[in-house]
MIVEXRO-279202 format. One record per residue (C-alpha): residue number from 1; residue in three letters; x, z, y negated. Coordinates in Angstrom, 1 decimal, padded with zeros to 4 digits, always signed. Each point is the difference from the previous one (the first is absolute). Layout:
BEGIN
rec pos NUM | code Ala | x X | z Z | y Y
...
REM end
This chain:
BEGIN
rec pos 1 | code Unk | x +065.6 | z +032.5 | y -177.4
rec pos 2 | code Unk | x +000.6 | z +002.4 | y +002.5
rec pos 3 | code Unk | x -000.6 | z +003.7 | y +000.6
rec pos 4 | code Unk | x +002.2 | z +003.0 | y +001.4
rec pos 5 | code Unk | x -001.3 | z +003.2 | y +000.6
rec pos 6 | code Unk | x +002.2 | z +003.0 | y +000.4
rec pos 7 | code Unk | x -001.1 | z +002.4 | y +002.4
rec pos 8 | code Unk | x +003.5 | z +002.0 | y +001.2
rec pos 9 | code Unk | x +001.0 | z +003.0 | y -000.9
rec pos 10 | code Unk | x -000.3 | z +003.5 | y +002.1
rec pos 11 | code Unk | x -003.1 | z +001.4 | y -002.1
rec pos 12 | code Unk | x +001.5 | z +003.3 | y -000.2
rec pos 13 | code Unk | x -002.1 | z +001.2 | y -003.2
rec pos 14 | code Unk | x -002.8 | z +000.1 | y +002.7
rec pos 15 | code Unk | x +001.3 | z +001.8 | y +002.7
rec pos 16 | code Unk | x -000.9 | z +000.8 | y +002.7
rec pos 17 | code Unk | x -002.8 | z -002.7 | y +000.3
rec pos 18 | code Unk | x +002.9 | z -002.2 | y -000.3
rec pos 19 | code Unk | x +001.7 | z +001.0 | y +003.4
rec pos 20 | code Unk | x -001.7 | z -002.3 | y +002.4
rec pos 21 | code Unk | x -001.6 | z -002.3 | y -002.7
rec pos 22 | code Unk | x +000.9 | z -002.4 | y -003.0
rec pos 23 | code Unk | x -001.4 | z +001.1 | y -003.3
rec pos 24 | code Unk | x -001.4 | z -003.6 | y -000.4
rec pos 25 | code Unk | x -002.0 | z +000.4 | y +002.4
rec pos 26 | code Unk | x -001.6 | z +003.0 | y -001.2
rec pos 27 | code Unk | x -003.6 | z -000.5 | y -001.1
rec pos 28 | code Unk | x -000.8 | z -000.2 | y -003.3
rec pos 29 | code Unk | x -003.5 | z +000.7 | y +000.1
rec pos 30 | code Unk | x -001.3 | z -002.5 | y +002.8
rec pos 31 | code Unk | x +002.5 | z -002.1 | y +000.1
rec pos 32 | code Unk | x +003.8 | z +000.1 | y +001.1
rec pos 33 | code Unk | x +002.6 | z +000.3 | y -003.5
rec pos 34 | code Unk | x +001.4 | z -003.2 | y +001.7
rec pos 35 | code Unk | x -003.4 | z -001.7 | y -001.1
rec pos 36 | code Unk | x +000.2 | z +000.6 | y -003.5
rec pos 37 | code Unk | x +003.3 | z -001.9 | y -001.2
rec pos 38 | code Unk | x -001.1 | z -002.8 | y +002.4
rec pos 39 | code Unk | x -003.1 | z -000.6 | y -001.8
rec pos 40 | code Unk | x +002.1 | z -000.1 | y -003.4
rec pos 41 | code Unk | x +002.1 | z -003.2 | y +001.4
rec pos 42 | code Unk | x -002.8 | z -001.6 | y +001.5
rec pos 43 | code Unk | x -002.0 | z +000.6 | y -003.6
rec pos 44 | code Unk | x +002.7 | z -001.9 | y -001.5
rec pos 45 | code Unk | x -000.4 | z -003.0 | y +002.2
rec pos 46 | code Unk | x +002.6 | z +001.0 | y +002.5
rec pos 47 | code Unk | x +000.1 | z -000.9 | y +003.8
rec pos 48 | code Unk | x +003.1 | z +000.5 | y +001.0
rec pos 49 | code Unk | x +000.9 | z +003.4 | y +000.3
rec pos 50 | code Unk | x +003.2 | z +002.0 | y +001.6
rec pos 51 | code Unk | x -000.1 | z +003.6 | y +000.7
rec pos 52 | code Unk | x +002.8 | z +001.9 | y +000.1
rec pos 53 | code Unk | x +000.3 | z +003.4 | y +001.6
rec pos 54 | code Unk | x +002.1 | z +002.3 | y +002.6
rec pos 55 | code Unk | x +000.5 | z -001.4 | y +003.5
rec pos 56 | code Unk | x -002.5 | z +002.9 | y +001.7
rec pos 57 | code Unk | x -002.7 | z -000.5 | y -002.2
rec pos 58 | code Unk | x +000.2 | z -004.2 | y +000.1
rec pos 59 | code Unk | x -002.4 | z -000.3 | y +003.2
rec pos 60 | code Unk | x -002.4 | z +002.0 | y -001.2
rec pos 61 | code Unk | x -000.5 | z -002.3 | y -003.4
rec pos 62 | code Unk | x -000.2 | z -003.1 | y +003.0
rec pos 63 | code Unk | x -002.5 | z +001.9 | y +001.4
rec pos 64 | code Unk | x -002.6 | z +000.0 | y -003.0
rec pos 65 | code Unk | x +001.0 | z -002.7 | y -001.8
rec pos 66 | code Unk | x +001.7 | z -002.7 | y +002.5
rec pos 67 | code Unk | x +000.8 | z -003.5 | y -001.0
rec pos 68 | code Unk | x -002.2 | z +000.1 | y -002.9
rec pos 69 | code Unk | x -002.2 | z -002.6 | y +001.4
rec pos 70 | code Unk | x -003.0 | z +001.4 | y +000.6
rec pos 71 | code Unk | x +000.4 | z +000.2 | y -004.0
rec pos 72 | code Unk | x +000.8 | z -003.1 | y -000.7
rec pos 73 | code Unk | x +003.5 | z +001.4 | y -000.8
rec pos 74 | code Unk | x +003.3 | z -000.4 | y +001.4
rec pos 75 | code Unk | x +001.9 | z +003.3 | y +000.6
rec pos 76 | code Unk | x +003.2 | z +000.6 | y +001.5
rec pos 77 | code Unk | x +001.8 | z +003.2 | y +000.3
rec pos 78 | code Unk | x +003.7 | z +001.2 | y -000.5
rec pos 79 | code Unk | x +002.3 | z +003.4 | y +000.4
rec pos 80 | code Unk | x +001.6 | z +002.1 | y -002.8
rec pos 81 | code Unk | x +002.1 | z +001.9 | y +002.1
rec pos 82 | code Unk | x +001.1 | z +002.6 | y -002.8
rec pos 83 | code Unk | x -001.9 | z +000.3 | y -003.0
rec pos 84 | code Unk | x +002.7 | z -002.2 | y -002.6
rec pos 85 | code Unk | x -002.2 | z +000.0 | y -002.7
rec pos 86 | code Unk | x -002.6 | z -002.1 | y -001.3
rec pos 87 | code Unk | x +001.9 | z -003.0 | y -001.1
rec pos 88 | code Unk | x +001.6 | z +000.0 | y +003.4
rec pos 89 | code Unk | x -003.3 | z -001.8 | y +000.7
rec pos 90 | code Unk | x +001.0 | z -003.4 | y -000.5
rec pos 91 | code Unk | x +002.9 | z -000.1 | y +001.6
rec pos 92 | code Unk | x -001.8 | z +001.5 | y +003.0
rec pos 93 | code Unk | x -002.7 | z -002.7 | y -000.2
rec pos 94 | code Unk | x +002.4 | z -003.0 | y -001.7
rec pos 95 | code Unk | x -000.7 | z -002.5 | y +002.7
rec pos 96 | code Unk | x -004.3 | z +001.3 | y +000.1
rec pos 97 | code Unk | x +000.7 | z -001.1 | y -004.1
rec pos 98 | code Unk | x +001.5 | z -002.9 | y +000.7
rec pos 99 | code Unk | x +001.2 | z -000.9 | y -003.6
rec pos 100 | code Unk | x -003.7 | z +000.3 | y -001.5
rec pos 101 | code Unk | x -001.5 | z +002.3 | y -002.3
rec pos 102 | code Unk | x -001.1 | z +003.4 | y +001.5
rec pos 103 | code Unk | x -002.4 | z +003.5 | y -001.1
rec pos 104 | code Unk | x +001.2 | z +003.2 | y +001.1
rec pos 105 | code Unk | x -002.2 | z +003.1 | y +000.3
rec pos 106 | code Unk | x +001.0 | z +003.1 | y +001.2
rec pos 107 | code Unk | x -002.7 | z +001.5 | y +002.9
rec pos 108 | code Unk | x -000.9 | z +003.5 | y -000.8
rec pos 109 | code Unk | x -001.7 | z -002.2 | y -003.6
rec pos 110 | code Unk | x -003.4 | z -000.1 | y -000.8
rec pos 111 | code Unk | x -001.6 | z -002.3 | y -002.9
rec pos 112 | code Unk | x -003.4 | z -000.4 | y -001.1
rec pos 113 | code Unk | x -001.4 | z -001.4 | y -002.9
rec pos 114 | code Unk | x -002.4 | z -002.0 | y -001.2
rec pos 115 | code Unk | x +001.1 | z -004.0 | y -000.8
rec pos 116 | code Unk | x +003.6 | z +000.9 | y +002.2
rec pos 117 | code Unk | x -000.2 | z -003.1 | y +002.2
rec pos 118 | code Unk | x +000.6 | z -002.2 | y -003.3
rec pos 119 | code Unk | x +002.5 | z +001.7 | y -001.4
rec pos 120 | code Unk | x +002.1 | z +000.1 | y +003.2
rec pos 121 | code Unk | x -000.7 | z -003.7 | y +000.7
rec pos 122 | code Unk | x +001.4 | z -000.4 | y -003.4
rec pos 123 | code Unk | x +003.4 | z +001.7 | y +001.2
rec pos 124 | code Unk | x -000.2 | z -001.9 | y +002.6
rec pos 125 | code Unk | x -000.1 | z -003.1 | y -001.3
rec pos 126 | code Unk | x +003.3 | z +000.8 | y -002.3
rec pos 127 | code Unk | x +002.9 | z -002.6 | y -000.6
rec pos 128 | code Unk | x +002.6 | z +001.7 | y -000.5
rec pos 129 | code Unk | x +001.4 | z +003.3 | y +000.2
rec pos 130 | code Unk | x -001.4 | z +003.8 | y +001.0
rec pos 131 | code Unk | x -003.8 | z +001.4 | y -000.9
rec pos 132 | code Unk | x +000.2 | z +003.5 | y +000.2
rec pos 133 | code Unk | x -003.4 | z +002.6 | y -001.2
rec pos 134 | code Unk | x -000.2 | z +002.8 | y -002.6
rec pos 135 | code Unk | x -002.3 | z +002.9 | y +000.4
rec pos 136 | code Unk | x -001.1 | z +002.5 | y -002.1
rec pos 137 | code Unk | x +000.9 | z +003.4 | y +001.1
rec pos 138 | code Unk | x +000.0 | z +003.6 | y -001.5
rec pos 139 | code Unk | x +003.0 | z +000.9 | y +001.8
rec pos 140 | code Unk | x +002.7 | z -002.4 | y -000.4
rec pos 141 | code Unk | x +003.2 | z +002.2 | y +001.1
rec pos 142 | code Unk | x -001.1 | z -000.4 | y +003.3
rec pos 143 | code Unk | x +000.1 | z -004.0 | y +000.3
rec pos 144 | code Unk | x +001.9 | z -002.8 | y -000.9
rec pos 145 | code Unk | x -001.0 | z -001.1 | y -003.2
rec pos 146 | code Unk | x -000.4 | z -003.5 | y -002.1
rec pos 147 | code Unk | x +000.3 | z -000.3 | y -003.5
rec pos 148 | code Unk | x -001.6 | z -003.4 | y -001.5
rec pos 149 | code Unk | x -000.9 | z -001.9 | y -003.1
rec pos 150 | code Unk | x -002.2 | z -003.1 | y -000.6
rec pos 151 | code Unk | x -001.3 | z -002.4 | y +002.6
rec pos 152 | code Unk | x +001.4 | z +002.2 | y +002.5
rec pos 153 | code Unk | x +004.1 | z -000.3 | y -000.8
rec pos 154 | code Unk | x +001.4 | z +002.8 | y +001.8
rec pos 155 | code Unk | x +002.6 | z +002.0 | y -002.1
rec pos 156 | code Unk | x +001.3 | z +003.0 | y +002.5
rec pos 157 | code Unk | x -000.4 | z +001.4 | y +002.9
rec pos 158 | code Unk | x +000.5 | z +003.5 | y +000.9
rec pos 159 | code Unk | x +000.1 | z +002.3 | y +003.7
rec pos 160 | code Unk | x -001.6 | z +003.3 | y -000.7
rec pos 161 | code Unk | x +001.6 | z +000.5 | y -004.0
rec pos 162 | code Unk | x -000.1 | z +002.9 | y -001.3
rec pos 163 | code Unk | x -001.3 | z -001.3 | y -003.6
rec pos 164 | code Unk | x -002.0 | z -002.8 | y +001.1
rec pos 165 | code Unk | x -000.2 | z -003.0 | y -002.3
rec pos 166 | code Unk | x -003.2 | z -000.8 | y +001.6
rec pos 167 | code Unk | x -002.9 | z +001.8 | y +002.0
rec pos 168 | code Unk | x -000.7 | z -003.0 | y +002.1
rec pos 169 | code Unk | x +001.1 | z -000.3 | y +003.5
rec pos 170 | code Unk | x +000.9 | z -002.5 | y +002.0
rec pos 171 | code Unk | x -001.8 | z -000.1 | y +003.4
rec pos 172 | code Unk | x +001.1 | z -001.4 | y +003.4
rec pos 173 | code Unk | x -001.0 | z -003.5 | y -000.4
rec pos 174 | code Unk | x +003.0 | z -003.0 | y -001.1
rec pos 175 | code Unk | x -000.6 | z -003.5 | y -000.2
rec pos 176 | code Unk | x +003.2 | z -002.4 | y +000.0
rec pos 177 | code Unk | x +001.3 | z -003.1 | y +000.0
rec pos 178 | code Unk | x +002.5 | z -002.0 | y +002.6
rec pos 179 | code Unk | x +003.4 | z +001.7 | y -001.7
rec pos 180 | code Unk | x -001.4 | z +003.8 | y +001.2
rec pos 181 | code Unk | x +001.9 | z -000.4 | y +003.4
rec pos 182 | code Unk | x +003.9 | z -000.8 | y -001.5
rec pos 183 | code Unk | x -001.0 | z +002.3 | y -002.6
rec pos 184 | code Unk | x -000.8 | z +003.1 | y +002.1
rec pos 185 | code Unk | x +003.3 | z -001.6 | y +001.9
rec pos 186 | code Unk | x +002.0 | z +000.9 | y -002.8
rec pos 187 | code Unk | x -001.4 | z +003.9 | y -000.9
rec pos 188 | code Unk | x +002.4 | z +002.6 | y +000.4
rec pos 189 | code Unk | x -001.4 | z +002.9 | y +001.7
rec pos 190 | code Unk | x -000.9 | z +002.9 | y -002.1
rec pos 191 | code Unk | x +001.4 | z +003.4 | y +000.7
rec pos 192 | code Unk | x -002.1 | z +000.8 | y +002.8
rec pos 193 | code Unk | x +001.4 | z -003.3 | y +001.6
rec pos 194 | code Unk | x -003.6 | z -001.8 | y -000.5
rec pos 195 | code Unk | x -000.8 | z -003.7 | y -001.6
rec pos 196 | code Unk | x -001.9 | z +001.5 | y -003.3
rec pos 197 | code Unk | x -003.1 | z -002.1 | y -000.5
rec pos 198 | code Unk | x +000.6 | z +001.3 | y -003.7
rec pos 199 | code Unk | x +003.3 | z -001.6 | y +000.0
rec pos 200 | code Unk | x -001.1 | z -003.2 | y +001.6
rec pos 201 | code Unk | x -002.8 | z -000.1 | y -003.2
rec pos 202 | code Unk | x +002.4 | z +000.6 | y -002.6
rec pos 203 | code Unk | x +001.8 | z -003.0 | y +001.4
rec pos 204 | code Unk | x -002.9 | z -002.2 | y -001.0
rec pos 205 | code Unk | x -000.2 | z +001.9 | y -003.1
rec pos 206 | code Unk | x +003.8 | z -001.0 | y -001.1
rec pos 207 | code Unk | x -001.2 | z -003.6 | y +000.4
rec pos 208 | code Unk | x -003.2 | z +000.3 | y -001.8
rec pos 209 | code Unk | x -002.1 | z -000.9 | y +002.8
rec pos 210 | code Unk | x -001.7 | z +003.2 | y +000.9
rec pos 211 | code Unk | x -003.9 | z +000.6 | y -001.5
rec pos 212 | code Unk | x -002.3 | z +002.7 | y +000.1
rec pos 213 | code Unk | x -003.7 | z +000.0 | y +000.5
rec pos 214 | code Unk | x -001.8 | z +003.0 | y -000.7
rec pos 215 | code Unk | x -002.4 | z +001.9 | y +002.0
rec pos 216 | code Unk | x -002.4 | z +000.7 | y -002.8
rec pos 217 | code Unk | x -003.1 | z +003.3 | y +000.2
rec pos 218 | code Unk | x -002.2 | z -000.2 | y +002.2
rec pos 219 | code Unk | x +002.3 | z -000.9 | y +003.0
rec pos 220 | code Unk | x +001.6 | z +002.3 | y +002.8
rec pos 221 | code Unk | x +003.1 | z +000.2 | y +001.6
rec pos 222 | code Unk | x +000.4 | z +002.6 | y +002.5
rec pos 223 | code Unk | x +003.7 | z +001.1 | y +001.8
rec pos 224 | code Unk | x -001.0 | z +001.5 | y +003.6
rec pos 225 | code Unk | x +003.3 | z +001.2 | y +000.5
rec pos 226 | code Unk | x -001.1 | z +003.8 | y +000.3
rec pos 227 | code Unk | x -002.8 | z +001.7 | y +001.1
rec pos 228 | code Unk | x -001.4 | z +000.6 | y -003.5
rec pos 229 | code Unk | x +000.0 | z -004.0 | y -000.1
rec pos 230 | code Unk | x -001.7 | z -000.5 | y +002.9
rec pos 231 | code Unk | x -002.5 | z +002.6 | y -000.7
rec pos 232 | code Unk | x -001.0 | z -002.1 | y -003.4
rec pos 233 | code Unk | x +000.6 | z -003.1 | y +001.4
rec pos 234 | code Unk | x -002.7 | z +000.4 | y +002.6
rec pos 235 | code Unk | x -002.4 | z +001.7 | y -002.0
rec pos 236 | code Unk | x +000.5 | z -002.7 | y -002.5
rec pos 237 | code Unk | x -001.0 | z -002.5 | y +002.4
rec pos 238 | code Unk | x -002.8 | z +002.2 | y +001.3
rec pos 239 | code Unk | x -001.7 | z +000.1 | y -003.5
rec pos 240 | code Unk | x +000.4 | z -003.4 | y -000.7
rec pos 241 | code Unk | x -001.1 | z -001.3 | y +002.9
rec pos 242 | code Unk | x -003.6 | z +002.1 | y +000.6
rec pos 243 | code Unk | x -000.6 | z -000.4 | y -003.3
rec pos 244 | code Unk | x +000.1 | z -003.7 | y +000.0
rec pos 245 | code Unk | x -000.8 | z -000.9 | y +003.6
rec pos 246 | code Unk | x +002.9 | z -002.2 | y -000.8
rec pos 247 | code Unk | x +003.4 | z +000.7 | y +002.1
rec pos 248 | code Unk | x +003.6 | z -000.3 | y -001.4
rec pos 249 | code Unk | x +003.2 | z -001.3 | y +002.2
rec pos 250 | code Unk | x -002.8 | z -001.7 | y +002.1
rec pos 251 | code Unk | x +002.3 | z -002.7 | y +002.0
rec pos 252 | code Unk | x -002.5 | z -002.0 | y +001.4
rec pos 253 | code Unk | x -001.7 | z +000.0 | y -002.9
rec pos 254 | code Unk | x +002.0 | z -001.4 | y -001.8
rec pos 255 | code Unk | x +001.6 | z -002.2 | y +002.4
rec pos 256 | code Unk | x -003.9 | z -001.6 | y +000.1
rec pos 257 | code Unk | x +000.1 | z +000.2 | y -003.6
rec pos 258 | code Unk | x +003.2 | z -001.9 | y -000.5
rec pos 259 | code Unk | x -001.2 | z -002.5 | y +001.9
rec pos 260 | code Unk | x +002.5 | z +000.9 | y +003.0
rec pos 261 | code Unk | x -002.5 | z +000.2 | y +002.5
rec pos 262 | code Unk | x -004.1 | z -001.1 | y +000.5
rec pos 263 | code Unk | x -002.8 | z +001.6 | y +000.4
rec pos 264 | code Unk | x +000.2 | z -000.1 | y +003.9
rec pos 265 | code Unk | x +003.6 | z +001.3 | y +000.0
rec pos 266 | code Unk | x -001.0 | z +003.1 | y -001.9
rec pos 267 | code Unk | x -003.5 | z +000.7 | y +001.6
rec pos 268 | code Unk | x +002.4 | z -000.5 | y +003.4
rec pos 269 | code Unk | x +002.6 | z +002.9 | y -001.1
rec pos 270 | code Unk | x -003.3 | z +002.4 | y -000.9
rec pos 271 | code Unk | x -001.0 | z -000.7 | y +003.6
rec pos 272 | code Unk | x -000.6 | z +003.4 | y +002.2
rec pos 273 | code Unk | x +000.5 | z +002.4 | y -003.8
rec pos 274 | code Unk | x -003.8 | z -000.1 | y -000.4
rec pos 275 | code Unk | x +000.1 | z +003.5 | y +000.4
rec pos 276 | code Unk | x +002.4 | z +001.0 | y -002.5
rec pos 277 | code Unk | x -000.2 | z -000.7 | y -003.9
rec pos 278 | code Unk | x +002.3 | z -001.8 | y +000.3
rec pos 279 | code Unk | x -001.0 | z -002.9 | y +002.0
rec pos 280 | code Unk | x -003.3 | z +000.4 | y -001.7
rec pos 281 | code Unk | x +001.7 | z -000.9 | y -003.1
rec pos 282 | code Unk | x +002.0 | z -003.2 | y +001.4
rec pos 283 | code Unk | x -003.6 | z -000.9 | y +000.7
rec pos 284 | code Unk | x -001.3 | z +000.5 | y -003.3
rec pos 285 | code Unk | x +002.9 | z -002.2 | y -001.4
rec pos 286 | code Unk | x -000.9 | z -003.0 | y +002.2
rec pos 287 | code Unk | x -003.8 | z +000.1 | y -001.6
rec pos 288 | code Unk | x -001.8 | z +001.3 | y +003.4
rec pos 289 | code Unk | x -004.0 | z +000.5 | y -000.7
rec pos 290 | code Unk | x -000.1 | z +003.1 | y +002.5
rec pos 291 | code Unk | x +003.2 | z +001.9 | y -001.6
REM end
């Protein structure tokens, strides 16, 4: 499977940091917001990543993240010229896809939970059809919604309802099968002349093949899309990380965990951070005695 990662749109919710920079490159925490959705697709076993995203702020995702190989990865890069939506996606990255199953998570999403990487290997590993999430919110109105029975049949989907027949959410993160390019071919545009991602799900949904795999208590989901979001986000991540020691969205971490690169390669890319927590961390990873 592949992986796309969405990363357009002006970012006017956080103006005026937004003037000169991408909001995906906005740190959450200590990290750039870029780092967070990558770490999702490589937790699901995925090395083969396209970012999408305006063509000012493309060189500056080249800068920091490059080929990919120094992650064992391989990442390639294309433009969105005008945002067209989120399904507009796969026709902007059909020939990256190249007729084989693909994730796509949106870049301003951060996940974190405990047992995550199985369950997205899981949606990974699907055989047919869509794998969309459901998340338990307290404010529904304000997202679009799934409605689901047993062994995660999905029976509606709602944008923002008024009387929700749900209160879980569906966050920015799709797995789908090889039809999801002819079928986001054939959406109409919605009224405000966009390729719905809602729309392309209910297609799945008409055939049956669209399941739903819920985010159960216990597990975050956090939309840094305003300044209140990044304010939690990054306080979030702060908590959790000095309380454990343990760092979430590490790449190279997990890169080294996933077997992407050795214990050379990731002692290599710590090289000259000694004096930042950082690289003292990459070294704690590779098992140093003097960390």
């Amino acid at each position: 499977m592949k992986g796309i990662i969405l990363a357009g749109g002006s970012g006017s919710r956080l103006y005026p940091i937004t003037l000169a920079l991408s909001k995906h490159l906005i740190p959450i925490y200590d990290k750039p917001m870029i780092y967070y959705p990558l770490s999702v697709l490589m937790l699901a076993g995925i090395r083969e990543i396209f970012i999408i995203s305006t063509p000012e702020h493309i060189p500056l995702y080249k800068k920091i993240l490059k080929d990919g190989q120094w992650l064992g990865l391989e990442i390639s890069y294309a433009v969105q010229e005008q945002p067209r939506g989120l399904a507009d996606a796969f026709l902007v990255g059909e020939e990256f896809i190249g007729g084989e199953k693909v994730a796509l998570i949106l870049g301003d999403n951060v996940f974190y939970g405990q047992g995550f990487s199985p369950v997205l290997k899981e949606a990974a590993n699907l055989s047919e059809g869509a794998v969309i999430f459901g998340y338990y919110v307290q404010n529904p109105q304000e997202f679009g919604i799934v409605e689901f029975g047993e062994g995660g049949s999905v029976l509606s989907l709602e944008e923002k309802p008024e009387k929700p027949r749900s209160h879980y959410a569906i966050p920015g993160l799709y797995f789908y099968d090889e039809q999801v390019v002819e079928m986001a071919r054939n959406l109409n545009p919605s009224t405000r002349g966009e390729l719905e991602i809602t729309d392309l799900n209910r297609e799945y949904l008409k055939m049956g093949k669209l399941k739903v795999k819920e985010l159960g208590r216990g597990f975050a989901w956090l939309d840094t899309g305003t300044y209140d979001g990044l304010l939690e986000a990054s306080n979030f991540v702060g908590t959790i990380q000095k309380r454990q020691g343990l760092y979430i969205a590490c790449i190279e971490e997990i890169a080294y965990h996933q077997g992407y690169i050795d214990r050379k390669q990731l002692l290599r890319l710590g090289e000259g951070l000694n004096n930042t927590d950082y690289g003292r961390y990459l070294r704690k990873v590779a098992g140093c005695e003097d960390f």
